[in-house]
N, C-alpha and C positions, 0 to 999 in steps of 0.2 A: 575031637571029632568035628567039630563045628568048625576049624581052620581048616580042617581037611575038606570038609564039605565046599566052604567058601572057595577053595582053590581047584576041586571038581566044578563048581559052578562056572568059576571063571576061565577053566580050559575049555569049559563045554562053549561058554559066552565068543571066546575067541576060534574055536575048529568052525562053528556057528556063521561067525563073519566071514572067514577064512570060505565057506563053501559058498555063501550069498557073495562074497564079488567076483571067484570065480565061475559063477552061474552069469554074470553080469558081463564078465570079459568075452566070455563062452559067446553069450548073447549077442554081444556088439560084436566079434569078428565073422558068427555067421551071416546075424542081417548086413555087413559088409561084403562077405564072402554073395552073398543071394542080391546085393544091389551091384555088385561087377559088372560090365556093360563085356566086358572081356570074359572068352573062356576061359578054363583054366589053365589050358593049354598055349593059347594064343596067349593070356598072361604072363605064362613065365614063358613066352621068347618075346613078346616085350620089354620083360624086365630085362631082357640078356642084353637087346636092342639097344636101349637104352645107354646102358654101359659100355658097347661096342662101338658103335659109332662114332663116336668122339675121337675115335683114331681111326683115319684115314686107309683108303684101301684102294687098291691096284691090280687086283685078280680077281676076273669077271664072275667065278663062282660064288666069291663072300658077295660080292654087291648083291646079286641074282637072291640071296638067303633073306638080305637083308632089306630089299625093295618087295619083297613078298610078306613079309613082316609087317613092313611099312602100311604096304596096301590093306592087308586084312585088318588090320590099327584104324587106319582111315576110315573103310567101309563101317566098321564096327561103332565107332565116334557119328559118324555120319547118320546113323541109326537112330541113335538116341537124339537127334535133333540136331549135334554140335554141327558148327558151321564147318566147311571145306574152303580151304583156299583155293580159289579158281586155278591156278595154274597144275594146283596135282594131277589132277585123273590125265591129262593130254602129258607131264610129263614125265611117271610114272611109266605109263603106257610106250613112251618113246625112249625111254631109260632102258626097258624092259627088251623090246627089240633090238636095239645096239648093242648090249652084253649079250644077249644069247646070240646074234647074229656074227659075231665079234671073229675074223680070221685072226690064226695064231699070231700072223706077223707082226699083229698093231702091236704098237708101243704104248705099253703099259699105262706111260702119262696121260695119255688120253680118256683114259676111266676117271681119271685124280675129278674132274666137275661132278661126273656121278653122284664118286663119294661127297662131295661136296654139298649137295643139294639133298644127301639122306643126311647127312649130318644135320644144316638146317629145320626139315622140318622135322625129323625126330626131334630133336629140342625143342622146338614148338609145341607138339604134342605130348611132352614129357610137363611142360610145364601145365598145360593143359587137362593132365591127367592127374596132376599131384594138387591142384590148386582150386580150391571153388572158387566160383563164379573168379576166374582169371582176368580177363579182358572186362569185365566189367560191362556196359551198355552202351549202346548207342539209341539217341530217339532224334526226332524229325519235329518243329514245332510245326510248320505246315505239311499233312501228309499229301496235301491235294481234295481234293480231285483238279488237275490244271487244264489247260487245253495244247495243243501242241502247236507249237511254234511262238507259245509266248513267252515275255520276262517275267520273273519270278522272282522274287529273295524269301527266303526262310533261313533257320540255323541246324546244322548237325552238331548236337551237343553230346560228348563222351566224358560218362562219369565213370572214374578209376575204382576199379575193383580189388580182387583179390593179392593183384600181380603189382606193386609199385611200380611205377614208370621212371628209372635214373634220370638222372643228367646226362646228358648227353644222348638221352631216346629220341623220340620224335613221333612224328605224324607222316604218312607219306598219302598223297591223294594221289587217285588215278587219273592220269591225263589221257583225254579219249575215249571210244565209246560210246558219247553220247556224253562227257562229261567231261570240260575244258575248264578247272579254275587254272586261274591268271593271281601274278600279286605286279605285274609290272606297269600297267596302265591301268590306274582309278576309276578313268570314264570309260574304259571299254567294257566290251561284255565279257558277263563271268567273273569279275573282279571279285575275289575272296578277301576274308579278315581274319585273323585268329586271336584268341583270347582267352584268360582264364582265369576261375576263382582265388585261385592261388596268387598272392600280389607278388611275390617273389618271382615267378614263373616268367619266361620270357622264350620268344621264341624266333628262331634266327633260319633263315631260307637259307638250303645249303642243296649243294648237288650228292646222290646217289655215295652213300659209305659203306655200300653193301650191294652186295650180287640179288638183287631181287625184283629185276625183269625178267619176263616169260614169254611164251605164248600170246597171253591175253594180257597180263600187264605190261605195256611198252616203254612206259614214261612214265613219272610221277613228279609232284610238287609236293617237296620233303620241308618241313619243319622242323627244327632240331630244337628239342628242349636245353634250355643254359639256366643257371643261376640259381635251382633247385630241385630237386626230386618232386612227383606227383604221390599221394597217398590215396590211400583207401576213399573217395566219397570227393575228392578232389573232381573240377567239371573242366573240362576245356570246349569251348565252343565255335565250332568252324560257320561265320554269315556267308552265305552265297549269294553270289549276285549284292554284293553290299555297295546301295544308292547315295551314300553319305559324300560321295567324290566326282558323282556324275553319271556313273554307272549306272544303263539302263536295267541294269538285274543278268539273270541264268537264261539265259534261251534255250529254251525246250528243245526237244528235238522233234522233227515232225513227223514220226509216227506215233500214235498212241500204245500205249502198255503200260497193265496194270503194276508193275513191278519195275521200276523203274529206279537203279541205284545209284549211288553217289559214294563208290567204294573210299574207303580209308583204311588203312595198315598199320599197326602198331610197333615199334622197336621200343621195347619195354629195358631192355638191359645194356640199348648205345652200342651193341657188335654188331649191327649190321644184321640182324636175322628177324625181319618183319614176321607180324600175327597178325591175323583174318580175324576180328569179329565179328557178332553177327548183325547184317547192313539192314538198315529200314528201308520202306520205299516209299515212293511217290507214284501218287497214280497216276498218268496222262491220257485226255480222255483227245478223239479229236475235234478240229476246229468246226463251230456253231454253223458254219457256212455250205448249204448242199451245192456241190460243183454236181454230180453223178448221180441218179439213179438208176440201178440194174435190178433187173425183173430175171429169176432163172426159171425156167419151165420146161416140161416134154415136149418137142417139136409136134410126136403125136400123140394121141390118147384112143382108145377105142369108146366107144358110146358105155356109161356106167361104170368107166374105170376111173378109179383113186388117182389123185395124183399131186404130186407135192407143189408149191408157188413158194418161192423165197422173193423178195421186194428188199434190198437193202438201201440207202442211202448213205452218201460218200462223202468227205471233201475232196480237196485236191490232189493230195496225197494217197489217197484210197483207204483212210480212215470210217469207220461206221458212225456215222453223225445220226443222234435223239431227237425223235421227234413224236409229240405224242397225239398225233392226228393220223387218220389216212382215209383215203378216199377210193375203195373199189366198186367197180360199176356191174353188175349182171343183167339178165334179162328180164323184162318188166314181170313175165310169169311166175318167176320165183319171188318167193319171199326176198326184200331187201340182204345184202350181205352184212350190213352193219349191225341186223337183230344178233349177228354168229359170231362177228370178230368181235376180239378183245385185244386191247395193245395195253400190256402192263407196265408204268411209266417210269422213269430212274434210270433204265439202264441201256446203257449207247450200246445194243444187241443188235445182230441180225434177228428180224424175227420172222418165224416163218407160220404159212397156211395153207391147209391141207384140203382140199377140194374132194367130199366123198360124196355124199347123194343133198341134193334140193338145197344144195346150198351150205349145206352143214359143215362147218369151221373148227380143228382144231387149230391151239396156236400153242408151240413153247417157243424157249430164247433158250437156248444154249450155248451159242458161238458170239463173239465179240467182234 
């Protein structure tokens, strides 16, 4: 009886576990199933997506299935915060019109780049979607605040994440925009450097091995990685405007904006098929110097009507230049204007002031 027992004990001990990990698997595929950023629907033509693409296609109906896919991928990624390659949504959208507008007679081959550019970035987002933190980061040692029209140096430093970087990958920077690196004259402006933690690492200026202008990317200054693969926590550090050879730094551009990037592209697997991480920015405020002041008001007002005063100050450019003074005049009966105004300091705003009774001032800042 006691062997017997022993041996019920230990069937019980094992159905026991046997129900506790499938409770556990249970577990983990719902809260997987409940953190999908995907329907479940849009998931599995995803998945189909994924698998399809990879062979090329020449008949406007599959493209049409499969750039609808794409999009609703995109939107969906987009959502949750993942970054968007600049060139999709315009060509997408232009992809889009061509195939359905598409007369019987054209010749086939003409779709072949379509399929070419769903092939790309499905792969992109396939890698994207299987991979935590893929692309790993990017940060900015100086975020700003600059002025516009000046020289600058700081570094954009990317540390390798999820996705190993081959040999044979690279870096590609956007030329233009408002973002010109150079690696061919030291002393001019925008003179770039590259560099990396890895001693092995080397990196060799090569022209375009891949179809990956657009729209908005026209040109780029490509880095090819030789002599090792990048890993996981690996850093590569791009100096801009680097003054080591003469170089007066990055020249700004002269407008201000708070968002200001310095795109870079990733080819993690050396075929030619660039990834978008996601880019930092630099502020750009504008230059210290008031060229302009402009006053906006009502031509007329009737006696006891409200009425709005914007006062902005300018540079050259027609940037909003900070200033944390101001000087408005009324008439000696009222109370002074300065007991009403308030100018609150930091921020290179328009700011405005609202004229209601005896002088009485509101003031916000909401426009830049």
């Amino acid at each position: 009886m006691s062997s017997i027992s022993r041996t019920g004990r230990l069937i019980a001990v094992v159905i026991l576990v046997a129900a506790v990990v499938f409770l556990i698997q249970q577990g983990q595929l719902m809260r997987a199933q409940k953190k999908d950023y995907l329907s479940r629907e849009l998931r599995g033509r995803v998945e189909k997506l994924k698998v399809e693409a990879a062979a090329p296609s020449e008949t406007p109906a599959v493209l049409v299935g499969r750039l609808q896919t794409l999009w609703e991928w995109v939107n969906a990624w987009a959502l949750t915060g993942g970054k968007v390659p600049v060139d999709i949504p315009a060509g997408i959208a232009t992809w889009f019109r061509l195939l359905r507008n598409a007369e019987p007679n054209i010749a086939a081959a003409q779709f072949r780049p379509i399929s070419d550019q769903i092939t790309r970035y499905t792969h992109e987002f396939k890698l994207l979607d299987e991979t935590v933190d893929a692309l790993g980061k990017l940060a900015l040692s100086k975020p700003g605040p600059y002025r516009s029209g000046d020289y600058v140096t700081f570094d954009q430093t990317w540390t390798v994440g999820g996705l190993p970087m081959a040999e044979g990958g690279g870096l590609l920077l956007t030329v233009g925009r408002g973002s010109s690196p150079q690696v061919t004259d030291a002393a001019g402006d925008d003179f770039v450097t590259i560099r990396s933690s890895n001693p092995a690492a080397r990196f060799e200026v090569e022209k375009d091995w891949g179809q990956w202008t657009g729209f908005i990317t026209r040109q780029t200054l490509n880095f090819r990685l030789r002599g090792t693969s990048l890993k996981k926590g690996d850093t590569v550090t791009i100096r801009y405007g680097d003054t080591s050879k003469g170089s007066k730094g990055v020249k700004l551009q002269p407008a201000s904006n708070d968002q200001v990037f310095f795109p870079i592209h990733l080819d993690m697997e050396g075929k030619g098929f660039p990834m978008t991480p996601p880019w930092p920015s630099v502020v750009v405020l504008g230059a210290a110097e008031i060229q302009y002041v402009n006053a906006v008001a009502p031509s007329v007002v009737r006696t006891g009507e409200s009425f709005a005063l914007a006062v902005r100050s300018e540079d050259r450019v027609k940037n909003p230049v900070q200033r944390d003074h101001a000087r408005i005049s009324g008439p000696a009966q009222q109370s002074t204007i300065e007991e009403h105004f308030r100018r609150q300091p930091g921020n290179e705003r328009a700011c405005r002031s609202e004229d209601r009774q005896a002088w009485g001032l509101s003031v916000s800042d909401p426009i830049r």
